[in-house]
C-alpha positions, 0 to 999 in steps of 0.5 A: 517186668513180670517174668513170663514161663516159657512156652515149648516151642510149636510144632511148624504145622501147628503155627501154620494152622493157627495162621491159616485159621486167623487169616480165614476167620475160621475157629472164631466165635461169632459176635452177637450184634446186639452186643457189638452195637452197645459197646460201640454205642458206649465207646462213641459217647464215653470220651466225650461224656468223661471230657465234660465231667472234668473239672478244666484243672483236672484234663491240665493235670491229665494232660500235663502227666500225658506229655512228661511221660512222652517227652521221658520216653522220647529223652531216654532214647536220645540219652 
């Protein structure tokens, strides 16, 4: 795990502020809904498209690697 650099801790009305400003939407940029339509355009159609270019050996191999890794995870907590 990469070490991370410590941050100095932040002031408490520094905290509240930025919680303030997350919960009313304040200090966030505004999207551009051109932008926001493509990549939702992208995200709709791209599991599909890459599911049909895959050879059937490849999603096995895929999905073979996918469930080791959760069964390791699931192991190392029982051990």
């Amino acid at each position: 795990m990469p070490k991370r650099s410590r941050k100095p801790p932040e002031d408490e009305n520094q905290a509240a502020k930025r919680i303030l400003d997350a919960v009313t939407g304040e200090g966030m940029p505004e999207k551009n809904p051109a932008a926001v339509a493509l990549g939702r355009l992208g995200g709709l159609k791209g599991g599909k498209a890459r599911a049909r270019s895959l050879s059937a050996k490849k999603r096995q191999e895929i999905a073979r690697k996918a469930a080791q890794s959760r069964w390791s995870r699931h192991a190392a907590k029982d051990a």
